[in-house]
C-alpha positions, 0 to 999 in steps of 0.5 A: 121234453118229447126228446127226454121221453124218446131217450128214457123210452129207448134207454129202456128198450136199450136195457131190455134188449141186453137180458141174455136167453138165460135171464129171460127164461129164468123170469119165465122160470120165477113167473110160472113157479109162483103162479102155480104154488099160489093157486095150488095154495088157493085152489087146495080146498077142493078134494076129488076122489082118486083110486087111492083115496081123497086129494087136494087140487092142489096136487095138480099145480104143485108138480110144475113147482117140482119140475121148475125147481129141479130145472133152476137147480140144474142151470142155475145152481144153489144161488138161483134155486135159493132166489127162487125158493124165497120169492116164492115164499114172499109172494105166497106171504104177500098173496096171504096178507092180501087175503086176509085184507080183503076178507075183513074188510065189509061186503056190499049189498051187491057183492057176488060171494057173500062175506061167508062164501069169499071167507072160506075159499079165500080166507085160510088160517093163519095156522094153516099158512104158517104150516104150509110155508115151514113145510114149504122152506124145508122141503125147498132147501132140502131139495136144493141140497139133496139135488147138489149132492147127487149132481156132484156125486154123478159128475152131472151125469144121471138127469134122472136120479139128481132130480126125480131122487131129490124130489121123492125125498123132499117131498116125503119130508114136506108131506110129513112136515105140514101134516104133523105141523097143522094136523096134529098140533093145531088141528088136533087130528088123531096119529092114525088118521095122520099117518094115512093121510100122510101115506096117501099124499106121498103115494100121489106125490111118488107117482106124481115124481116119477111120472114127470121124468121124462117131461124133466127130460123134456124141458132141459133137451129143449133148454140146451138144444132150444135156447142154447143154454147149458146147465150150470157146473156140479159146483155151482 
């Protein structure tokens, strides 16, 4: 028995040892990507005050998930940033369910939030959830396709343009999804105070997009340089 535990044990050790740079980071990729866009989901309620007005926290996590998406898009093409756009949205779905179990369910006398407390950080509605997640694929998808475009057009030249370009105009169509989706039909927000909101948001997020090019830049000179990966071909 002790001998079929040290085989399986290092059978295993055996399979780990064969995952190539390229697949490790691409776990490390995944794992950071779904850990910032769900607590950019959870932490989102708080609004602080900037120069153009109030904003959710949640713009400080969901920059890394632009970051990360352009880095998988580029080094791992369509596929892997489509593998990585629906693991996203089936862990925020999970992360969801899980929620909305443990708010239901009864508190006990010596619970630390109250049942009222734990359901307006952690509760959410569904309304809310169903917005987010549609604004969620269509922008994904839509800078997945955006980013292709514009990496086959430079013949994988032009880092800058293919990456920040995509982001700048997903993240427009996002913005104006999930606003329009739970503003205006569930939440019955007037069209002007929507439209503010939605200018303001993508103010940040242009800002946001522009300020991370040169941490784009970054990140890929120390994948190639650093791991030795290179970035997958303009037709991948």
């Amino acid at each position: 028995m002790a001998a079929s535990l040290e085989l399986r044990e290092s059978g295993a050790v055996g399979s780990f040892a064969r995952f190539a740079a390229s697949q490790k980071l691409f776990v490390y990729l995944c794992a950071v990507f779904v850990a910032c866009l769900l607590l950019g989901d959870v932490i989102g309620g708080k609004i602080i005050r900037t120069p153009l007005g109030p904003i959710s926290v949640g713009i400080i996590p969901f920059p890394v998930t632009f970051l990360l998406t352009d880095v998988v898009n580029d080094f791992y093409g369509r596929r892997g940033a489509r593998f990585l756009t629906m693991l996203g949205f089936f862990m925020a779905l999970l992360a969801w369910l899980l929620l909305q179990l443990t708010t239901l369910l009864p508190v006990d006398g010596s619970t630390y939030f109250t049942q009222a407390e734990y359901a307006k950080v952690f509760g959410g509605s569904a309304q809310l959830f169903v917005a987010s997640m549609v604004a969620y694929l269509i922008g994904q998808f839509l800078d997945i396709h955006v980013f292709h475009f514009w990496k086959a057009l430079t013949q994988s030249r032009h880092l800058w343009l293919r990456s920040t370009g995509s982001t700048i105009f997903s993240q427009a169509i996002d913005t104006v999804t999930i606003n329009v989706i739970f503003g205006r039909v569930t939440a019955g927000w007037a069209w002007g105070f929507i439209g503010a909101k939605i200018g303001r948001e993508y103010s940040i997020k242009f800002l946001v997009a522009v300020l991370l090019t040169p941490a784009i830049y970054a990140v890929h000179g120390a994948i190639v340089r650093g791991l030795g990966i290179d970035p997958e071909g303009h037709g991948g």
